[in-house]
N, C-alpha and C positions, 0 to 999 in steps of 0.2 A: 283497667283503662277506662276514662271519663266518656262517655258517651257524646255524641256529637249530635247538634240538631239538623235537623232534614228538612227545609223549605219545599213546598210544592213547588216552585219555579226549578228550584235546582235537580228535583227530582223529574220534570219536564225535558230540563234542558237534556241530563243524562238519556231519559227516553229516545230523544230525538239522533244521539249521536251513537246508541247502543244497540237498538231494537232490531235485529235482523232484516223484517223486513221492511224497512223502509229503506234498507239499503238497496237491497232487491228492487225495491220501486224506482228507486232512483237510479240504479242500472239500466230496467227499463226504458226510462225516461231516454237515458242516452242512446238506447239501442235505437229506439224511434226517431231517433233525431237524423241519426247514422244511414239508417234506411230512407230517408227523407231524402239526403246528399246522394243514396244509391237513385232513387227513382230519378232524381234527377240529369245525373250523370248516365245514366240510360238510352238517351237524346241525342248522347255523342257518335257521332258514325265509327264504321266499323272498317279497321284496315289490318289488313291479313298478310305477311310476308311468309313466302314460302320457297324454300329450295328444295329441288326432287332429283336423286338419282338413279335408275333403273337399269336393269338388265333383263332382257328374255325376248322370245321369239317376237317379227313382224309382222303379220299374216293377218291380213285383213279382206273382207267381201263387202259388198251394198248391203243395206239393210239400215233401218231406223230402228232405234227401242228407247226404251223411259230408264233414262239414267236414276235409277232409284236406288240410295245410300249410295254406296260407293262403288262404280264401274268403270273399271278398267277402260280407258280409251286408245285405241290403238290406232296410229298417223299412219300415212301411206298411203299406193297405190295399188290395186286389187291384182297378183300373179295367176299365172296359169296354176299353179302349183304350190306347195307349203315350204317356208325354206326353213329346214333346222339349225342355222346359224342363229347363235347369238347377236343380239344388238344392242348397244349401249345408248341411254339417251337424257340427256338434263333436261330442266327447264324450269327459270326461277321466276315467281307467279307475283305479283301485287294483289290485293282483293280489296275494292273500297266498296261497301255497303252502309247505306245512310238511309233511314227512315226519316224521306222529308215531309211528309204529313201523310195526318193519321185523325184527322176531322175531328180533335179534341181530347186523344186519349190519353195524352200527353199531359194536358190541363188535369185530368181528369183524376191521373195518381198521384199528379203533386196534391190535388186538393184532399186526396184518402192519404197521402202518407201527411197531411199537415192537421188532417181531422184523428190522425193515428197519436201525433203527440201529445193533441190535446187529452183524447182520453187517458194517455199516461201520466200527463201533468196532473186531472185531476181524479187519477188514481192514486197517486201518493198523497196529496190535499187528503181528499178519503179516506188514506190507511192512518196519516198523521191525525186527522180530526178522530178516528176509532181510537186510538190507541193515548189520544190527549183524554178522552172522555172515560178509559180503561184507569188511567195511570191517575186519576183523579178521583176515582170509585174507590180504589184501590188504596189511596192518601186516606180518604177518608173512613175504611176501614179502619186502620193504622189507629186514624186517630181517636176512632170512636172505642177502639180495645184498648188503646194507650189509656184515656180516661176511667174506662169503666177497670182496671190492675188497678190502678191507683183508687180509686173506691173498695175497692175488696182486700186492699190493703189498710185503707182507714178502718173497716169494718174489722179486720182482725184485731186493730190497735182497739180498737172499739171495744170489744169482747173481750176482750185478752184484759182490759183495764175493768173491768166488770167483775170478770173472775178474780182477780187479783183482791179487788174490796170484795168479794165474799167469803175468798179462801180466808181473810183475816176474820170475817164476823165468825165463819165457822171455829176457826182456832178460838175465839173468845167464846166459843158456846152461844155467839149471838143469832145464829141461823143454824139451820139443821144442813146436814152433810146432803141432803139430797142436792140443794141448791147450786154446789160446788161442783157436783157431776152433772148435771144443767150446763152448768157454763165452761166446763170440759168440755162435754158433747160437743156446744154452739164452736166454741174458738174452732174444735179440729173441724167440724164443717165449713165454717168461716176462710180456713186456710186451703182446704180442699177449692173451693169455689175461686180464691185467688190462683191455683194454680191451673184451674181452667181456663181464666182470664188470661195467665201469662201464656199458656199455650194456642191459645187465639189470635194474642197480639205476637206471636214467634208466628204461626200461620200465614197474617197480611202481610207480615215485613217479607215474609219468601216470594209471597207472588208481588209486593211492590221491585222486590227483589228482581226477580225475573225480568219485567216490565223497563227497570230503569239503568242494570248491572250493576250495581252499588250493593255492598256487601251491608244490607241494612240489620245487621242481630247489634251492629254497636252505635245506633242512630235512634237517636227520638223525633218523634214527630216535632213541627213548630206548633206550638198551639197560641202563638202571642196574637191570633185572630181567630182562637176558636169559640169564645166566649162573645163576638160578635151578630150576631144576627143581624140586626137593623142595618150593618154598612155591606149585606150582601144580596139585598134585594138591587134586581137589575133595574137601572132606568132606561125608560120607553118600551118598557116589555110591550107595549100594544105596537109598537114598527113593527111592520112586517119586513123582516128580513132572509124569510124563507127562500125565499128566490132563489139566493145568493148561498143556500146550502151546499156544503160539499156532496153530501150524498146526491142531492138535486143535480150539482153541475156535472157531477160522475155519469150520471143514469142519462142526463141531456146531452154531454158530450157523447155518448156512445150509441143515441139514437142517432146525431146528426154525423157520423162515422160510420154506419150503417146506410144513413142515406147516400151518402159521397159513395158506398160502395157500389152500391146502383146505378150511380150514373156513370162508376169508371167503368162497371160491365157492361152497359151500353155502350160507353163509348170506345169500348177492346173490338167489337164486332164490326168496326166501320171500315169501309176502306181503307188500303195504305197506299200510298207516294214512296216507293222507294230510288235513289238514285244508287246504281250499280256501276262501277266503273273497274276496270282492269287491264292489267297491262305485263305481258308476258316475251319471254326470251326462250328458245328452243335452242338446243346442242343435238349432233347423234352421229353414232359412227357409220351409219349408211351414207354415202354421198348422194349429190342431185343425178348420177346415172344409176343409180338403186344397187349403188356394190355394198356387200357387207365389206365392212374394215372390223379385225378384233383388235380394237385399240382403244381402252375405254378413255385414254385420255382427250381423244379426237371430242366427243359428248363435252366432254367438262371445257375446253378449252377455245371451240371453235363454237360457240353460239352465233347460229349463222342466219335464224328466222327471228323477228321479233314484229309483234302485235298490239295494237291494243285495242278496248271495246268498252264502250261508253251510251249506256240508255238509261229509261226511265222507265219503272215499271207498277202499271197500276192493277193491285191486286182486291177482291171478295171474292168471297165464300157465299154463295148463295145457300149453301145447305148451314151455314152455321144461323138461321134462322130459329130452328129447332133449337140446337144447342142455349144458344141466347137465351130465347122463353123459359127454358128448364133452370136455367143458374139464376136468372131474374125470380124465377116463382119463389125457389128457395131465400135467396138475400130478404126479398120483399117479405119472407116468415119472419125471416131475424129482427128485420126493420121493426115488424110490428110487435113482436116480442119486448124490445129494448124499448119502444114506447110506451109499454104497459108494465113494464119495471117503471119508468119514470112515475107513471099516474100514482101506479100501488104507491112508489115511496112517496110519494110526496100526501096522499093520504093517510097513510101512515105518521108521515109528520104534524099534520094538522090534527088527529088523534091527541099523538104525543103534548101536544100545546095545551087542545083543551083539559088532556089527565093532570098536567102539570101544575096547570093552574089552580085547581080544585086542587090537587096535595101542598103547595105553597100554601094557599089559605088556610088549609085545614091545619097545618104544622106548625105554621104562625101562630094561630090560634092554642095551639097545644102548649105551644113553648111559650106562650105569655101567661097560660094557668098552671104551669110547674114550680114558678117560684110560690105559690101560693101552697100548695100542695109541701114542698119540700119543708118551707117556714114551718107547717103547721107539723111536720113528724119529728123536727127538732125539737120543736116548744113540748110534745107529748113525751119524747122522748127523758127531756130534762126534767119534766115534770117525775114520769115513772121513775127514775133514779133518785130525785127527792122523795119520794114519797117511800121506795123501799127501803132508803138509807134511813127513814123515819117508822120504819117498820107496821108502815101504813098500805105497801104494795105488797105482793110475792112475784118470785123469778117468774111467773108466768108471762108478768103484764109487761114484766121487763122485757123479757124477748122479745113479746109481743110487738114492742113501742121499738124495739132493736130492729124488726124486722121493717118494721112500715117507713123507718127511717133509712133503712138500704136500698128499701124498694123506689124510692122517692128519689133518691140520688141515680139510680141506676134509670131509671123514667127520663132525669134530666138529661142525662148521653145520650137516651135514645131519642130523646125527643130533639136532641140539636145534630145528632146524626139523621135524623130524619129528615129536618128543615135544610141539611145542607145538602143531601141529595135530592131533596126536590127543588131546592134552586139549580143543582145542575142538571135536573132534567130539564128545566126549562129553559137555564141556554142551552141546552141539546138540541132541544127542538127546533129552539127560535133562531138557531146560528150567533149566540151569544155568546159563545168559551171566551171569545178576547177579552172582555167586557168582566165576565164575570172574575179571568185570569188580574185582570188590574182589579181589581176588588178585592183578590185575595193577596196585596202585595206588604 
C-alpha cells in the first residue's frame, strides 16, 4: 500500500479533534458555564408545598423550648389529665422564603462563577497551545528521522556500489581480497545504521501517533517545506506579544478568580433580608368542645382553622467574625500563590525568548556553513574513488572520504532540525505558533 503524506496542519487539526484531554477541557468549560446559570438561579425564592397527615396522642402543658431540627408541635389546650385517645389531624402548609438582600453577595458569586469560566476558557487555550507546541516537536521528529532513513539509505546504495567495483577488481586480480572484506564489513554496518534510522523514524510516528490518532506507520512526512529556512523566520519577532500568552492569561485569569474569591467570602458573612411568608389550613378529629371523634376522615375533610404569616427577617452572626478572618487568611495564601505562578511564568518566558534568540542565530549560522562543509566531502569523496579506481588511493582513504561524506549529510538534518526547533521555541515564547503555523502552509 502507497504511503500517504501527512501535512503538519492536518496532523494539528486531527490533534485538536482527537486528544482526550481537550475534550476534558472543554467539558469543563461547559460545567463552568452550567454553574454560572446555577449561581444564578440561586436568587430565586424559595416555595415549599406541604401536606401532613397524623395521628397520636394530644397532651400538652405551658412551657417554651428551641425548636431545634425537627419537634414535634402539639396544638391544644392544657387538661387536668393525659388522654389516651387517639387524634387525627391534617394540615396543608405553603412556605415562601426569599433572600431579598444580602449586601452584595449575590454580585459577588456571579462575578467568581464568571471569573470561574474564564479560567476554564483559558485552560483549554493552554492545554491546546501544549499540545499544538507537542504535536509540532513531535512533526519535526518525524521529519528530521524521515530525512536522516533516507541518507542511510543513500549511504548503503553508496557502499554497496563501492563493493560492487571492487568485488570486480578483485576477480581480475586488480586489488587484493582484503579490499572486498572492507567493504563487506562497511555495507553490513551501513545497513545496520539504516535500520536504527528506521526504528527511530517507527518511534516518532507512534508518539505523533498518540498525539493526533492517525494511524501514522503508512504516512510520510510533508517535506515540500522542509528545505526552506529563510521563509520561516518570524516577522516582528521584537513585538512583544507576551502579554497575550496563553500560559500568561491562564496564571492571570486564575489570580483574578482567586481574587473574586475574596470578595465573595466577604461578602457570604454580611447580613441577610429575608422575606418569609406562609400560609396554612388545619383539619382534626377533636372538635372546638375538646371531644376526641375516631374518625380520621373528620382531619382530612373539615379544615376548619386557616392562617397565614408574613415578615421580614434581618439576620448576623456576630460570631462569624472569627470564622471570616480564618477562610479570608487562607484564600488570601491562594491569592498570592496564583500571583507568583503568574510572575514565575512569565519570567520564565522572557528567559525562554532570550535562549531562543541566541539558538536562532547560532542555527542560522550553522545551517549557512553546512552547504560548504557538505560540497566539500562530495568533491573529496569523488576525488578518492578517482584516484582508487586509478590505483593511486587504497580502501582506507576510501572509507575514510565515505565517511566524512555521511557525516556531512547527516550534520545537514540536524543542523535544519535544529534551526526548525529553535524557530519554534521562539514562537513559543513570543506567542507566535499562528504566525509561525501560516509559514508552515
Amino acid at each position: 500500500m502507497a504511503q500517504q503524506s501527512l501535512t503538519l496542519h492536518r496532523a494539528l487539526d486531527s490533534m485538536e479533534v482527537h486528544y482526550p484531554s481537550l475534550q476534558i477541557k472543554q467539558s469543563l468549560v461547559k460545567a463552568a458555564e452550567a454553574y454560572s446559570v446555577q449561581v444564578n438561579h440561586q436568587r430565586t425564592p424559595s416555595l415549599k408545598l406541604m401536606e401532613q397527615f397524623d395521628a397520636g396522642t394530644n397532651n400538652n402543658i405551658p412551657g417554651t423550648i428551641f425548636t431545634y431540627s425537627t419537634v414535634p408541635s402539639v396544638g391544644g389546650g392544657t387538661r387536668d389529665g393525659n388522654v389516651p385517645d387517639v387524634q387525627y389531624s391534617n394540615v396543608s402548609i405553603a412556605l415562601l422564603d426569599w433572600e431579598l438582600i444580602n449586601f452584595g453577595s449575590y454580585k459577588a458569586q456571579d462575578q467568581l462563577a464568571e471569573a470561574n469560566i474564564t479560567v476554564q476558557q483559558n485552560d483549554l487555550l493552554k492545554e491546546k497551545f501544549l499540545l499544538q507546541g507537542a504535536v509540532l516537536s513531535s512533526y519535526f521528529n518525524v521529519l528530521r528521522n524521515y530525512f536522516l532513513q533516507e541518507y542511510s539509505q543513500r549511504a548503503v546504495k553508496r557502499i554497496d556500489t563501492i563493493r560492487q567495483a571492487i568485488n570486480a577488481y578483485v576477480v581480475n586480480g586488480l586489488r587484493a581480497g582484503v579490499d572486498s572484506s572492507i567493504a563487506n564489513a562497511e555495507l553490513s554496518k551501513a545497513r545496520l545504521t539504516l535500520l536504527e534510522t528506521g526504528r527511530q523514524l517507527d518511534q516518532s510516528k507512534t508518539d505523533l501517533a498518540l498525539l493526533t490518532g492517525i494511524d501514522t506507520s503508512l504516512i510520510t512526512p510533508d517535506t515540500s517545506n522542509a528545505f526552506l529556512p529563510s521563509q520561516l523566520i518570524l516577522p516582528n519577532t521584537r513585538v512583544d506579544t507576551s502579554a497575550y500568552h496563553p500560559l500568561l492569561q491562564y496564571y492571570q485569569s486564575a489570580y483574578r478568580y482567586n481574587l473574586a474569591n475574596e470578595i465573595a467570602i466577604r461578602k457570604s458573612f454580611n447580613p441577610k433580608v429575608r422575606l418569609l411568608a406562609s400560609g396554612w389550613m388545619r383539619g382534626s378529629s377533636i372538635d372546638p368542645s375538646g371531644n376526641f371523634h375516631n374518625n380520621a376522615s373528620d382531619a382530612i375533610t373539615q379544615n376548619n382553622r386557616y392562617n397565614y404569616l408574613a415578615g421580614v427577617v434581618l439576620t448576623y452572626n456576630l460570631f462569624d467574625l472569627r470564622r471570616k478572618h480564618d477562610q479570608l487568611a487562607v484564600q488570601q495564601y491562594r491569592t498570592q500563590a496564583s500571583e507568583q505562578q503568574y510572575t514565575l511564568q512569565k519570567q520564565q518566558l522572557e528567559t525562554a525568548i532570550k535562549k531562543a534568540d541566541v539558538d536562532v542565530a547560532a542555527s542560522l549560522r550553522k545551517l549557512n556553513e553546512i552547504p560548504v562543509q557538505l560540497q566539500a566531502a562530495r568533491d573529496a569523496y569523488n576525488q578518492r574513488m578517482a584516484l582508487y579506481n586509478a590505483g593511486l588511493a587504497n580502501i582506507i582513504d576510501v572509507v575514510n572520504a565515505y565517511y566524512v561524506l555521511n557525516r556531512a549529510e547527516t550534520d545537514l538534518v540536524l543542523a535544519q532540525d535544529e534551526y526548525r526547533k529553535a524557530i519554534f521555541e521562539e514562537a513559543y515564547a513570543r506567542n507566535q505558533i499562528t504566525q509561525l503555523l501560516t509559514l508552515l502552509k
